[in-house]
C-alpha positions in Angstrom: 167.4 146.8 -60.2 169.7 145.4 -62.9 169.5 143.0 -65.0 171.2 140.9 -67.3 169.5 142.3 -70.4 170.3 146.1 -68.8 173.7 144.9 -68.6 173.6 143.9 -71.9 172.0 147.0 -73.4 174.4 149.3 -71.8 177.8 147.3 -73.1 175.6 147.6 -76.6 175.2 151.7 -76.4 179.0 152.3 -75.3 180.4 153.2 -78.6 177.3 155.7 -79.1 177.1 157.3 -75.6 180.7 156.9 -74.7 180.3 156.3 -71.1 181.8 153.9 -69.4 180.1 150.6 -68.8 178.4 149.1 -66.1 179.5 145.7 -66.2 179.9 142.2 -64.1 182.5 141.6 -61.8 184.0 138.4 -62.6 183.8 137.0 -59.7 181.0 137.9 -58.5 177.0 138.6 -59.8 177.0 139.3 -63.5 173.4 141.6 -62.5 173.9 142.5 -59.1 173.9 146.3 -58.2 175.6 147.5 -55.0 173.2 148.8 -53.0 173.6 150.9 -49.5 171.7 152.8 -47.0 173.2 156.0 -48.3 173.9 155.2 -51.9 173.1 152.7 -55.0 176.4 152.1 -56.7 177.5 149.6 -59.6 180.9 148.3 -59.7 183.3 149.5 -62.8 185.4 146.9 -64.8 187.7 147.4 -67.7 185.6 147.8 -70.7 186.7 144.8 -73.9 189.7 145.9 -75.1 189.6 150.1 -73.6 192.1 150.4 -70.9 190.5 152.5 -67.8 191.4 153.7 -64.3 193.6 151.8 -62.2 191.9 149.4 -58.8 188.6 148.9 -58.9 185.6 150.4 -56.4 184.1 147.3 -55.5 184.9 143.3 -55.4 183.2 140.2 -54.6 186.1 138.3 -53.3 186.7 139.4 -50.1 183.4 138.7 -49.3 181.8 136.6 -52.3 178.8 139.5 -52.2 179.6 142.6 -54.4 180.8 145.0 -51.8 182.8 148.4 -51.9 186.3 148.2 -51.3 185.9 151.1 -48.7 183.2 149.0 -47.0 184.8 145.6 -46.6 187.3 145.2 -42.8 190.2 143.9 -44.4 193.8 145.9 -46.4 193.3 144.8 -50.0 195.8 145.6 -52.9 194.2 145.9 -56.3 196.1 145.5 -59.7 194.3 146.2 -62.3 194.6 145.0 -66.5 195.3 148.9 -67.0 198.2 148.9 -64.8 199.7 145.6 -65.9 199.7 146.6 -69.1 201.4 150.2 -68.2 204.0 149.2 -66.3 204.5 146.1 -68.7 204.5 143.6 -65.7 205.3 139.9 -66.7 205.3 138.0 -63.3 203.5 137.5 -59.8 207.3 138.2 -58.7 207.2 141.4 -60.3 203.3 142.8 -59.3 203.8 141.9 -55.4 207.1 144.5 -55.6 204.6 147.3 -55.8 201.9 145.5 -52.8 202.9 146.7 -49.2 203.2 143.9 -47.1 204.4 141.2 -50.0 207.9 139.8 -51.0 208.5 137.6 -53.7 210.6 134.1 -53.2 212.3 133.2 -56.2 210.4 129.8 -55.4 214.0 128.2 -56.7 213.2 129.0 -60.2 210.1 126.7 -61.1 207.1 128.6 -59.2 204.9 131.4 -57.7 206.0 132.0 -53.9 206.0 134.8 -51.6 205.8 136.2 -48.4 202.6 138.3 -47.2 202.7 139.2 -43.7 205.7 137.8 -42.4 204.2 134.2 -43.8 205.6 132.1 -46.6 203.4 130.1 -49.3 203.4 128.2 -52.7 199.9 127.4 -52.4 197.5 130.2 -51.9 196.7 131.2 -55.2 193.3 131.4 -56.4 191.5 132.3 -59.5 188.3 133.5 -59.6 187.7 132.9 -56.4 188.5 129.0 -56.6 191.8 127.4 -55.1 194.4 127.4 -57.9 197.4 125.4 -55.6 199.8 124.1 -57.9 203.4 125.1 -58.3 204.0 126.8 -61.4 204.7 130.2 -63.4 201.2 132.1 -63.4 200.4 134.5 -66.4 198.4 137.6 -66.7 197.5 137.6 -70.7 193.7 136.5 -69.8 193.4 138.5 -66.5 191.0 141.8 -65.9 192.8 142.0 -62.6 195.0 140.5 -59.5 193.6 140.9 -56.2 195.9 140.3 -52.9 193.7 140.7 -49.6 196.1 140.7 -46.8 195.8 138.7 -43.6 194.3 134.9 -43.1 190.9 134.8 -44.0 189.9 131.2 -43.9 185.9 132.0 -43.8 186.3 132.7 -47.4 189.0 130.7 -48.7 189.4 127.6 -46.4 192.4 126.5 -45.3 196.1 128.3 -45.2 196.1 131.9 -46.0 197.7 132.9 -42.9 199.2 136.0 -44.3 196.8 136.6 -46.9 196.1 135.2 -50.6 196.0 136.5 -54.1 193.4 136.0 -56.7 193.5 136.3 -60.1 190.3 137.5 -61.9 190.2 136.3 -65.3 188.6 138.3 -68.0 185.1 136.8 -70.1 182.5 137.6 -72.9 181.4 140.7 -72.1 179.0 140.5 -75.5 180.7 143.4 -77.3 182.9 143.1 -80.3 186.6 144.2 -79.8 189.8 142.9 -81.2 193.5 143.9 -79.5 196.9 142.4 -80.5 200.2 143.6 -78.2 203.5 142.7 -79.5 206.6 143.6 -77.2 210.6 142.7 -77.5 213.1 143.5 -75.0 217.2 144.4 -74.5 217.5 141.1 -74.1 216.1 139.8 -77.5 212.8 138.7 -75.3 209.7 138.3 -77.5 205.9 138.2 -76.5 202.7 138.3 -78.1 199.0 138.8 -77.0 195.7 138.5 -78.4 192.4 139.4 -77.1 189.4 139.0 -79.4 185.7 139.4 -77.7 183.0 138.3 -79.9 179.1 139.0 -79.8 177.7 135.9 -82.1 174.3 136.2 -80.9 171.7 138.1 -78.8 172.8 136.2 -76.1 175.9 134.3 -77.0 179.4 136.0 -76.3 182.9 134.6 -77.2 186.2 135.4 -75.8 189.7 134.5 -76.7 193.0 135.4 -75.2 196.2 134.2 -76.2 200.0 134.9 -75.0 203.1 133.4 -76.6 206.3 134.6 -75.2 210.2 133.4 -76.1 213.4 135.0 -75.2 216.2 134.9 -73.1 217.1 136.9 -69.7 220.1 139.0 -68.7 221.2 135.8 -67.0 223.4 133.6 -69.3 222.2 130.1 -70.5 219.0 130.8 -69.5 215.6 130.5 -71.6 212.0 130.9 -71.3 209.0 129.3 -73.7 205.6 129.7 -72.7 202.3 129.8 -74.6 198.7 129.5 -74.0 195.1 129.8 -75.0 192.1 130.7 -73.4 188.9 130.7 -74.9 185.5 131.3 -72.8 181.9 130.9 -73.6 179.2 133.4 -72.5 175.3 132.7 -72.4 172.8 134.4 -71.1 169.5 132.6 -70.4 167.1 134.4 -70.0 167.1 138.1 -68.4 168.1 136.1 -65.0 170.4 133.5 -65.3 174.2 133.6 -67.2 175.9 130.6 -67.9 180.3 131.0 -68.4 182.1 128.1 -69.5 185.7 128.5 -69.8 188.8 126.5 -70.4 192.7 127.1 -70.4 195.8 125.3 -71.4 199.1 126.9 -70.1 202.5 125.8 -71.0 205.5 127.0 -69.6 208.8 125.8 -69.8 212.4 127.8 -68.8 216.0 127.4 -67.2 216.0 126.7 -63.7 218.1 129.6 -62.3 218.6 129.5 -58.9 220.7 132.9 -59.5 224.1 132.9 -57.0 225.6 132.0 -53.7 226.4 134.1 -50.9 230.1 135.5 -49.3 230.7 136.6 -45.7 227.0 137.1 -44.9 226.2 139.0 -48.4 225.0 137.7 -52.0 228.1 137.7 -54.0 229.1 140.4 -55.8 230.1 140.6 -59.5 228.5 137.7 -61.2 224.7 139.3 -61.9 225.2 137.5 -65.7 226.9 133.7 -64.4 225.1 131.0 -63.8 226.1 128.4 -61.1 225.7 124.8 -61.9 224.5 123.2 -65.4 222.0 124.8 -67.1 221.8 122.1 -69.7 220.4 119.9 -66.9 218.3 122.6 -65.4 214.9 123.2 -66.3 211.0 123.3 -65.4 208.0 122.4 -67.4 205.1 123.2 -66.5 201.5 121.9 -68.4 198.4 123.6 -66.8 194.9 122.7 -68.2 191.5 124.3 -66.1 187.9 124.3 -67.1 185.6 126.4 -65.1 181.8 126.6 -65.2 180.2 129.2 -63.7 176.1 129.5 -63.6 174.3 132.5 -61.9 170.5 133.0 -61.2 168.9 135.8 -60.0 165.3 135.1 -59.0 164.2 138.2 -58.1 165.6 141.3 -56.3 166.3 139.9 -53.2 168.1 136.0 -53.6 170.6 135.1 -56.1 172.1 131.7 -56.5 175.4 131.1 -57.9 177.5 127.9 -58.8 181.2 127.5 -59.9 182.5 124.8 -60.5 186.4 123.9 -61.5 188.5 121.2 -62.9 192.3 121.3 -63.1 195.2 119.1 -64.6 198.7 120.1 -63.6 201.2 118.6 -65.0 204.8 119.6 -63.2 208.5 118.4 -63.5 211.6 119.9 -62.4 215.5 119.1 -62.2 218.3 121.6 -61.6 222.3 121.9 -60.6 222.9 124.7 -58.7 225.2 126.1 -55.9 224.1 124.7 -52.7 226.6 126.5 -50.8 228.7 129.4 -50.1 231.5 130.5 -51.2 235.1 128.3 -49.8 236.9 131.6 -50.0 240.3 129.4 -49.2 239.4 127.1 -52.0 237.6 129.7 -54.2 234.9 126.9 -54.9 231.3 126.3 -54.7 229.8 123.4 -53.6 226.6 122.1 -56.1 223.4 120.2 -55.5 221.1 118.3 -57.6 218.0 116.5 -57.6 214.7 116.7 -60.0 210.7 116.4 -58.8 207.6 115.6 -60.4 204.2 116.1 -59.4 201.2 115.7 -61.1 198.2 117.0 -59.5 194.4 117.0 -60.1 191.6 119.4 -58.7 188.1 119.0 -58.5 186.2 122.1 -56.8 182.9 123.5 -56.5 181.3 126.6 -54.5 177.7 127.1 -54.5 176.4 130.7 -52.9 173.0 131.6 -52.2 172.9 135.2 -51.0 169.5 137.0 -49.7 169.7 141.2 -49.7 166.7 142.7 -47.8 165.7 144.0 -44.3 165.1 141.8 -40.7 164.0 143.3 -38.0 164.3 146.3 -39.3 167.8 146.6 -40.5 169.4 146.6 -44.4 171.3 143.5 -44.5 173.1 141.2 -47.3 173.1 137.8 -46.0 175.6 134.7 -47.2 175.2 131.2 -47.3 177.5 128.8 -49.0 179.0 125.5 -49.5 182.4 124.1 -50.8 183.1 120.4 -52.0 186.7 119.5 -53.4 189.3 116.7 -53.8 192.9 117.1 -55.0 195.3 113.7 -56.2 199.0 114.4 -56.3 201.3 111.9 -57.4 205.0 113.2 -56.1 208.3 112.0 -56.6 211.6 113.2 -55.8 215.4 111.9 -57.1 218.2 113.2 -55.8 221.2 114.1 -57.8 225.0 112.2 -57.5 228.4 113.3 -59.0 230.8 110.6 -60.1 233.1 111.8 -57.5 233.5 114.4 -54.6 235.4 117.1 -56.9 232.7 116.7 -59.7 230.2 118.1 -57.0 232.5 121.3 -57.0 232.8 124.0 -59.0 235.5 126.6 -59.3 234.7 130.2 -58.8 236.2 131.3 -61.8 235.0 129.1 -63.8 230.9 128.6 -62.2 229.3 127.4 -65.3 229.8 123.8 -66.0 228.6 120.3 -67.6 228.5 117.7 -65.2 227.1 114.0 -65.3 224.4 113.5 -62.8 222.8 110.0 -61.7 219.2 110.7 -60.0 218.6 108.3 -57.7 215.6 108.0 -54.9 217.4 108.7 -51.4 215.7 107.6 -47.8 214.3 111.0 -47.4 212.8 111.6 -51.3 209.3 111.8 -51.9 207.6 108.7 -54.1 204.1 108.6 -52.8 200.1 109.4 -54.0 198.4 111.7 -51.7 194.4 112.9 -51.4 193.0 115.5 -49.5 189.3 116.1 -49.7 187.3 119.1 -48.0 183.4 119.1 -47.4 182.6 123.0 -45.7 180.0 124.8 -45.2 179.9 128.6 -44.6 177.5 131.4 -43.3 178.1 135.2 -43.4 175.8 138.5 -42.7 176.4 141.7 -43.5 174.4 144.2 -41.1 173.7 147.8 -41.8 171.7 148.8 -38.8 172.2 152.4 -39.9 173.9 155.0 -42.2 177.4 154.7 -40.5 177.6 151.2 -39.1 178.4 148.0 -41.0 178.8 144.6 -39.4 180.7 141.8 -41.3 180.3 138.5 -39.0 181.0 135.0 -40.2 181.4 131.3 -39.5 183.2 128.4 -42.0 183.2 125.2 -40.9 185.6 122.7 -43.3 186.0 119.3 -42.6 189.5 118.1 -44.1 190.9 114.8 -45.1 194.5 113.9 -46.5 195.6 110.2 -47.0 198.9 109.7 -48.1 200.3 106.3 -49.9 203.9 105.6 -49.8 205.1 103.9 -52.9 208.8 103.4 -52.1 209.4 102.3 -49.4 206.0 100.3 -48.8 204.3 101.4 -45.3 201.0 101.6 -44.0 198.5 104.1 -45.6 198.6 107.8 -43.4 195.5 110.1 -43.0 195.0 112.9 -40.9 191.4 114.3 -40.5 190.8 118.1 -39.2 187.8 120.0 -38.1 188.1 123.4 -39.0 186.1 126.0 -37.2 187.1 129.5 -38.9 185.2 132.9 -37.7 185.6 136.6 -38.8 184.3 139.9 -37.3 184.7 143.1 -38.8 183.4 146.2 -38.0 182.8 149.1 -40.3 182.2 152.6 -39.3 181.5 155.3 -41.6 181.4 159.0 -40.3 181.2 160.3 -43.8 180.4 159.1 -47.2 183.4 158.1 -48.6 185.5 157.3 -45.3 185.0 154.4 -43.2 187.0 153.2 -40.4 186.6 149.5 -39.5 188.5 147.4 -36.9 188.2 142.8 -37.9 189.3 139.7 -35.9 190.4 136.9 -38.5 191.2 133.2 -37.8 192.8 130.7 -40.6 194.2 127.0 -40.0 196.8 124.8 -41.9 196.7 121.3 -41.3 200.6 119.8 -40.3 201.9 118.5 -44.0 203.3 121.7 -45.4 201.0 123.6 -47.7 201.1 121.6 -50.7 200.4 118.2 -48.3 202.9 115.6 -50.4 203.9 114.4 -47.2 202.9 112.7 -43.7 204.6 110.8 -41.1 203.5 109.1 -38.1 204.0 112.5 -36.2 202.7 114.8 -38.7 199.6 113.2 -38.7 198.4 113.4 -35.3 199.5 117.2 -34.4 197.2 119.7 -34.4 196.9 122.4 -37.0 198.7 125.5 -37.3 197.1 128.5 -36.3 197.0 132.4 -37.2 194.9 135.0 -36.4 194.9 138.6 -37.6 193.6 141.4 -35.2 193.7 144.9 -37.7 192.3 148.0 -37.1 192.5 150.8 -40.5 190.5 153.4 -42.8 189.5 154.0 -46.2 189.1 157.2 -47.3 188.3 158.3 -50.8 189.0 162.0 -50.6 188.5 162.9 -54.8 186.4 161.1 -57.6 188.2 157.6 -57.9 191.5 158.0 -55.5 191.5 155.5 -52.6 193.6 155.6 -49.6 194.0 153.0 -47.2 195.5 152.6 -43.6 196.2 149.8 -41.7 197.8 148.7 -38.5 197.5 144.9 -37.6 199.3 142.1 -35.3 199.2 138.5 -36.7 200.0 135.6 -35.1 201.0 132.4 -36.1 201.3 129.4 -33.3 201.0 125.3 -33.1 204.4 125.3 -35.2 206.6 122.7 -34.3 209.4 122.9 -32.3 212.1 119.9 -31.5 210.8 117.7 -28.4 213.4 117.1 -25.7 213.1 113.3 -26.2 213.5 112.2 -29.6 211.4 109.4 -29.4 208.5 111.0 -29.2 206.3 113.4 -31.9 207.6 117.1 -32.1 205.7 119.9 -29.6 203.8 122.5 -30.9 205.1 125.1 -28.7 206.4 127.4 -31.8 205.3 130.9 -32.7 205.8 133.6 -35.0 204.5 137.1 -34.7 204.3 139.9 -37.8 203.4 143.4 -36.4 202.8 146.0 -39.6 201.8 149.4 -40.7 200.6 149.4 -44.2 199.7 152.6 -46.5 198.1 152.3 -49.6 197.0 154.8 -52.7 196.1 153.8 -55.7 193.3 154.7 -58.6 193.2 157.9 -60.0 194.3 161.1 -58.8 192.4 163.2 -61.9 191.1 162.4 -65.2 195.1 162.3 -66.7 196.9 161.1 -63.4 196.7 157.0 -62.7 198.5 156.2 -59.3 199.6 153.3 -57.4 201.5 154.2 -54.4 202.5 151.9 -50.7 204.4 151.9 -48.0 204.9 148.9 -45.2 206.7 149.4 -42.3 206.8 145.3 -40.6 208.6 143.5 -38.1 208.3 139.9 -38.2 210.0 137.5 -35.5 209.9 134.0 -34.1 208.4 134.7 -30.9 209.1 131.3 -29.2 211.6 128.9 -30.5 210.4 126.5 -33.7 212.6 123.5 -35.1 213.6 125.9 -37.8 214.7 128.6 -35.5 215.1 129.9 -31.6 213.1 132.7 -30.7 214.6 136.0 -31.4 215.3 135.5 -35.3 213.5 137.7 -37.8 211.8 136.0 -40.7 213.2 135.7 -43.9 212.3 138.0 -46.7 210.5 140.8 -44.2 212.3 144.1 -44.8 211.2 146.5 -42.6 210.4 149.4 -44.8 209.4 148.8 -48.0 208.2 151.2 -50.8 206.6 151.5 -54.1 205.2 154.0 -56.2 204.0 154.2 -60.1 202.5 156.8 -61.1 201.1 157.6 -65.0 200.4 161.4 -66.1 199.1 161.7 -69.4 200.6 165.3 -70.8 199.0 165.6 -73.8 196.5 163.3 -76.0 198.3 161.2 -77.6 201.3 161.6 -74.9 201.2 159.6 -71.7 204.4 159.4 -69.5 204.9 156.9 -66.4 207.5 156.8 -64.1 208.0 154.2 -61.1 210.0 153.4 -57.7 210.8 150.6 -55.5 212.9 150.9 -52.5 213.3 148.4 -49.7 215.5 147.9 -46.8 217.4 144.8 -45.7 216.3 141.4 -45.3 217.7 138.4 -44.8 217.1 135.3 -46.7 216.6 132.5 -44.9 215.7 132.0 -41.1 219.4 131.7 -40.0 219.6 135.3 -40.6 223.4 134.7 -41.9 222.6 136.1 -44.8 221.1 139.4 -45.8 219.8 140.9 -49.0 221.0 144.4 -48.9 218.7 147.6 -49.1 218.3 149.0 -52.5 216.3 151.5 -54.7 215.3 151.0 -58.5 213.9 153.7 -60.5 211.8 153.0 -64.0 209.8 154.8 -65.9 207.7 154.5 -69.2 206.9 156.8 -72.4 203.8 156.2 -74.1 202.2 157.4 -77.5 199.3 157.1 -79.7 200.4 156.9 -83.3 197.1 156.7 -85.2 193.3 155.9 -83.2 193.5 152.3 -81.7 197.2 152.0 -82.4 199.8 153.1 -79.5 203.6 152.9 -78.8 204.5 152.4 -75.2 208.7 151.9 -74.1 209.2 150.6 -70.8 212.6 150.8 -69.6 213.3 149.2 -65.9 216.3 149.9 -63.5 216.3 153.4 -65.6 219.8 153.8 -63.4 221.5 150.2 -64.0 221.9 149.8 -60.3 223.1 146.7 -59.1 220.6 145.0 -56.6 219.1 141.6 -55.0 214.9 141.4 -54.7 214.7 138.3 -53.1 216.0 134.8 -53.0 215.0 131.3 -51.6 217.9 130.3 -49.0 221.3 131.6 -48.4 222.7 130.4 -51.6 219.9 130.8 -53.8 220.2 134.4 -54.1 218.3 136.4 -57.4 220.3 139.4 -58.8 218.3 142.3 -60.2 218.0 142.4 -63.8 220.4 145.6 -65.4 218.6 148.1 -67.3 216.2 147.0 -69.7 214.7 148.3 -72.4 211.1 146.9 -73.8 209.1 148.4 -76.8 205.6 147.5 -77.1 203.2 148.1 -79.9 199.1 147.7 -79.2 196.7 147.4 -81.6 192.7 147.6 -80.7 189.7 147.1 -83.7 
């Protein structure tokens, strides 16, 4: 069995024996080896500062034990550091474009959101396998990964999820020493700068740092981006059984809000990809984001391992913005603006202890789970909205979109100003059965009991609360008729209590409805047909019901008679095809409708941001030594942009590709260039009028340095 000291040893004798390391997965067991009937595998993770095969063969999120990716009854989508870094990826917006199944929502220019599944979020982010809710610009300059597992999965993650989440996976000591610096500057004058320094300062003391500072402007005129940050982590190992991780991160990020253009005659308009609409002098987001994590893991013996982490987070969050709230008046050739500004300020508290037992009962190999989650969030929310001196101020020509326009803020009757807590005490329990060679069994039971209180500042009125009882289960089923192909069929239930997925608000009828409800019946296979290639299949139905829907007398609270049903295909490839050929390759064929009618929509109408086909590819070949090429595809059909369907994002295709070269050992040249064709296109958007133009061709050098 391993340990940490064998861990240790082997991350020691790497630059002798120049194999690749067995290391820790972050979020799992620092010293835990994967074992199986059939075969005793360790999981492989990007060695300090060495950039290695795409995906990963094992995780420990999806289940919070170390388990192979072929062996766990769920689609997951696996970025690794390596890719990141090769196709120069800067935003969550721009990894989900190569994930089957996930949109981006241009989250009006001052967060994280998407679409997975046919189900929109802002709040189910994670990192490192903790809840990481807040609404804000996420980085990857201290990431060894991002995982998105597809489908709601509540057992593991609690409340929401209902289409699926994503987890970041942050990078720590790994008790080497390796230094790597990464400059970059773009086509349009965009500067970054990374630095990554991994430090061994005693036999069992390890030090990390990673910092980013990035500055520039976009192809967008008026608009700016600053954002900096610093992450330093602490690794000690006590003793050959126990490792200790203490970690902390400040995050700043401030830039233009942009909420790109409005729409004509059913169609984003056409011809102003550089023009902003509104005022960008009184359009911005900051963002201040401070987390410290401690994470302690004992193993006392072979069998039971106990782990704890434990998380503390400040976000600090504001927001104002003038932007076109409406379409084009193609009689008038004017666009109507909007304008209000938000603040919330939010604090987490959250810890996740895990015992987990691997042995044999009753004569079958089993890893057993047992776990329990304690959290509380405050929020303190407020919301003005925006007034122009007169009717015609609130207008802006189409000619002339760009403007500067005095704005009173002022708290209207429908404007958030209140304190809100939610607390959540669970308890989970999960087995994983192997009663033989080609049968796995994944069964498990969460049990959360949620609390929100919400405290209305302005106007005064009594004190809300809700309280939920959360029951989640999950089957899964794993067959395995050879080695490295299983086939595995899971049942999945998630819940989302009636306040929206960031809870800043309740009413009187909010708080006594019941909570939403999806569940995800998928069927699928894994098959790993080379040394390191992965392919994945999988067919699935989810459901999402209890929405509300208008009741026929308005006096009384709203029914819950809503529905919404995502039917998908989803085809994955990723990892490596040979020793020189990195992949990443999907394809998602959905159709997502309201099944019965909500109080957003009547049944019939397709939701927003869905497109039926959607497909990426990147692919990295390297030719010679020192010469690595890369070349990458997106292509995705219509969608429309709200759930009015009046609107619809055309289909497009972009095509990019990437030249890389090493100019001397641990130095390398790499030149991205994105949209290699300069075709005009629209990703995504956030309603009809808040529509995101593709970016033109750009051009981005970057220069690494490794020591």
């Amino acid at each position: 069995m391993l340990t940490i000291r064998d861990a240790l040893l082997g991350a020691s004798l790497l630059p002798v024996l120049g194999s690749p390391a067995i290391a820790a997965d972050k979020a799992g067991s620092a010293v835990a080896a994967l074992t199986e009937r059939e075969n005793l595998e360790q999981p492989t993770v990007t060695v300090t500062g060495k950039r290695e095969e795409y995906g990963v063969s094992a995780t420990s999120t999806a289940t919070r034990t170390n388990t192979l990716l072929r062996n766990v009854p769920q689609a997951i989508s696996v970025v690794s550091q390596a890719q990141i870094e090769d196709q120069s990826l800067r935003s969550v917006a721009d990894l989900l474009m190569f994930v089957p199944g996930a949109s981006p929502n241009s989250g009006e220019s001052n967060r994280d959101q998407l679409t997975l599944r046919g189900n929109n979020t802002t709040a189910d982010f994670f990192v490192d396998g903790l809840r990481d809710d807040a609404q804000y610009f996420r980085d990857f300059y201290n990431l060894d990964r991002v995982e998105v597992l597809k489908g709601p999965n509540a057992m593991i993650f609690g409340r929401g999820g209902g289409g699926g989440i994503i987890n970041r996976v942050t990078k720590r000591a790994s008790f080497g020493d390796h230094r790597q610096v990464i400059v970059s500057r773009d086509s349009w004058g965009g500067t970054r700068g990374t630095g990554d320094v991994d430090a061994r300062l005693a036999g069992g003391l390890g030090l990390r740092v990673n910092t980013v500072y990035e500055k520039g402007r976009s192809f967008r005129d008026f608009t700016g981006l600053k954002r900096y940050g610093i992450n330093p982590t602490v690794g000690i190992l006590a003793g050959q059984d126990t490792r200790v991780d203490l970690s902390y991160e400040y995050f700043h990020d401030r830039r233009t809000a942009d909420r790109g253009v409005p729409s004509l005659s059913g169609r984003p308009l056409t011809g102003f990809t550089r023009t902003f609409f509104g005022d960008p002098n009184d359009s911005h987001a900051d963002a201040d984001v401070r987390i410290a994590t401690l994470g302690v893991e004992h193993r006392f013996n072979d069998a039971l391992t106990l782990r704890n982490r434990t998380l503390i987070g400040r976000y600090d969050k504001f927001y104002q913005n003038v932007y076109a709230s409406g379409a084009v008046n193609t009689a008038a050739q004017t666009v109507a603006l909007g304008a209000y500004n938000s603040r919330n300020d939010r604090r987490n508290l959250i810890s996740q202890t895990d015992l987990i037992w691997t042995g044999t009962l009753a004569g079958m190999d089993q890893t057993v789970l047992v776990g329990v989650e304690l959290s509380g969030q405050k929020s303190r929310n407020q919301r003005l909205t925006g007034r122009f001196a007169t009717v015609a101020e609130g207008r802006v020509l189409l000619s002339e979109p760009t403007v500067d326009r005095a704005v009173t803020y002022v708290r209207s009757g429908t404007d958030a100003d209140n304190r809100t807590r939610a607390s959540v005490a669970a308890g989970y329990v999960q087995t994983q059965l192997r009663p033989s060679d080609w049968l796995e069994i994944v069964a498990g039971l969460r049990f959360d009991r949620f609390k929100l209180t919400v405290s209305d500042i302005s106007p005064v009125v009594p004190i809300r609360s809700r309280s939920d009882n959360l029951l989640s289960p999950r089957l899964g089923l794993v067959l395995k008729p050879r080695r490295n192909l299983s086939v595995y069929g899971s049942y999945s239930r998630s819940y989302l209590p009636q306040s929206g997925d960031q809870f800043s608000a309740l009413s009187q009828n909010t708080a006594a409805l019941k909570p939403e409800r999806f569940i995800n019946l998928e069927v699928g296979s894994k098959w790993e047909p080379g040394n390191g290639l992965l392919a994945t299949l999988a067919l699935y139905r989810l459901d999402r019901s209890n929405t509300q829907s208008a009741n026929p007398d308005p006096s009384l609270p709203p029914l819950l008679t809503g529905a919404t049903r995502t039917r998908g295909l989803e085809i994955g490839l990723e990892r490596s095809i040979s020793a020189r050929w990195q992949v990443s390759a999907g394809y998602a064929l959905q159709h997502s409708v309201i099944r019965r009618t909500t109080s957003a929509a009547p049944a019939g109408r397709t939701v927003p941001l869905v497109p039926k086909h959607s497909l990426s590819l990147w692919s990295k070949y390297q030719v010679t030594r020192p010469f690595a090429a890369g070349l990458g595809l997106i292509s995705r059909s219509r969608s429309y942009t709200s759930i009015s369907n009046l609107v619809a994002l055309p289909a497009y295709t972009r095509l990019d590709g990437a030249l890389y070269y090493k100019l001397a050992p641990g130095f390398e040249a790499q030149l991205n260039v994105e949209n290699l064709l300069n075709k005009d296109y629209f990703p995504t958007a956030n309603n009809d009028n808040n529509i995101s133009p593709g970016a033109p061709r750009n051009v981005r050098l970057t220069l690494r340095a490794g020591f």
